[in-house]
C-alpha positions, 0 to 999 in steps of 0.5 A: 488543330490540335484536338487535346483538351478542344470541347466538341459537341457531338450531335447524332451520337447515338450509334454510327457515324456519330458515336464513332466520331466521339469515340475518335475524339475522345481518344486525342483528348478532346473533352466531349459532350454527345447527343442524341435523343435518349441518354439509355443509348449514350450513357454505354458510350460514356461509360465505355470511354471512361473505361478506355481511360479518357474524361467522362463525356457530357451527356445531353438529351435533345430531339433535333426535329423539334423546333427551338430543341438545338437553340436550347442544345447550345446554350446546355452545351455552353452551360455544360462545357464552358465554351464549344471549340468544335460544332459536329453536326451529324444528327439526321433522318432519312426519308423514305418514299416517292419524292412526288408524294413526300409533301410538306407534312409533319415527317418532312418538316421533321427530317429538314428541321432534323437535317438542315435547320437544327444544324443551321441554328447551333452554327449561329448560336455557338459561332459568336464566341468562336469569332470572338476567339478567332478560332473554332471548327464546325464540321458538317456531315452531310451525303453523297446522296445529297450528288446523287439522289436516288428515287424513293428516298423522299426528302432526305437528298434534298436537305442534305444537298441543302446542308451542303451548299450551306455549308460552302456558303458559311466557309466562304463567309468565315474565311480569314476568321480562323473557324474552319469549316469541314464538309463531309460526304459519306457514301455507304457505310455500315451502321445499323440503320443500312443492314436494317434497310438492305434486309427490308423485305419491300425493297426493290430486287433491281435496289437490293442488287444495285446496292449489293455492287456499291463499296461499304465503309466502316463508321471507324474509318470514317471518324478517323478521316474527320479527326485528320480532316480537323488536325490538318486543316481539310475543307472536306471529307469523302468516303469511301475513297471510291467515291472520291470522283462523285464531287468533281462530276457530278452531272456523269455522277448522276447519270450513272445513279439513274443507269444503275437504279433506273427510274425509280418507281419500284423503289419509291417503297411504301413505308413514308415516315422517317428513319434514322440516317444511314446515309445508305443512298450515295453511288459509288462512280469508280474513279475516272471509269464510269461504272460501279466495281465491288470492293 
């Protein structure tokens, strides 16, 4: 796919994972619209592309975990950009707490509403028009932890393991369509989000050195690997490298979670409601040895 002049809509990018995805695309030409919660935190991406020499992106306000917000998102986009060539969904929240007693309430409704069916709803919104054009793109970023839930974590490995499988399930549904559909699993990586997490004074001292072993990568490195992943044709995206074999074996991959963070009562960590994602809960498995090695 050539991404010049493609009009991408870009949720969750007001900082990491998704502002550098934007800031990727911006910089092959796509014209762009980004989203997030609070034009204050999108307009200095804007206004930092436009500087970098490429067109001003659209800028639209939308709270994902709200629903009926990313129905009204698409026909905005629509509006705003004519026609939507390529569906990022990168918008999410994390759950914190114990699985046991993470529950149904409001914040877990939220963060599925947030992780799993605001994305669902934008592919139905924007796929009629790219099946009209027999061309098109939706790229899902989902989590390692979604292979490798790690306890205390709460609800948010299972709406990103529920973005995942959706996500193969709407491939094979479009096969021979022309839409591609780009599956992407980051492991650790260094956003805001995770240093604010790593330097929380309740989390567990076995958590803080588990997590000290784990490979971190960087939001630009990433957003790099989607734009190939989206010029050349890959169905999925895993990063870092290290974490390659995480998505071949996942029974082992599992196992070595449980080994390496134990059983999980210290780090169902008090704090319950929702975070913003940092996808900070994917093991790293190096490739073919079973165990963990710094990077």
């Amino acid at each position: 796919m050539d991404l010049r002049d493609k009009k991408i809509l870009i949720t969750g990018a007001s900082s990491g994972i998704g502002q550098a995805i934007a800031r990727a695309l911006a910089g092959r030409g796509a014209l762009i619209a980004i989203v997030g919660r609070h034009a204050e935190r999108l307009t200095p991406l804007a206004d930092e592309i436009v500087a970098a020499g490429h067109p001003r992106p659209v800028v639209l306000t939308a709270d994902l975990s709200k629903p009926g917000n990313a129905e009204s998102l698409a026909a905005r986009a629509i509006a705003e950009l004519g026609t939507v060539d390529v569906l990022i969904n990168d918008a999410a929240v994390e759950g914190i707490g114990s699985y046991a007693t993470a529950g149904d309430g409001s914040d877990s409704r939220a963060l599925f509403e947030t992780n799993y069916w605001s994305p669902m709803v934008l592919i139905r919104a924007l796929l009629p028009e790219m099946r009209a054009r027999g061309a098109g793109a939706v790229v899902n970023v989902s989590s390692l932890g979604a292979i490798t839930p790690v306890a205390g974590t709460g609800h948010y490995p299972s709406s990103k393991a529920a973005l995942a499988i959706a996500t193969e399930a709407v491939r094979a549904e479009l096969r021979h369509s022309g839409i591609r559909v780009v599956l992407v699993y980051p492991g650790f990586v260094d956003t805001p989000m995770l240093r604010a997490f790593m330097e929380r004074e309740n989390l567990p001292a076995r958590m803080r050195r588990s997590l000290g072993l784990m490979p971190v990568g960087q939001p630009d490195a990433l957003a790099r690997r989607v734009v190939t992943a989206l010029e050349r044709g890959r169905k999925t995206v895993v990063y870092p490298r290290s974490y390659a074999m995480t998505p071949l074996i996942p029974a082992l991959s599992r196992w070595f979670t449980s080994l390496l963070f134990g059983s999980g009562e210290a780090a169902a960590v008090s704090d319950t409601g929702p975070r913003r994602c940092c996808r900070w809960t994917p093991l790293r498995l190096a490739a073919g040895a079973g165990r963990a090695a710094p990077r």
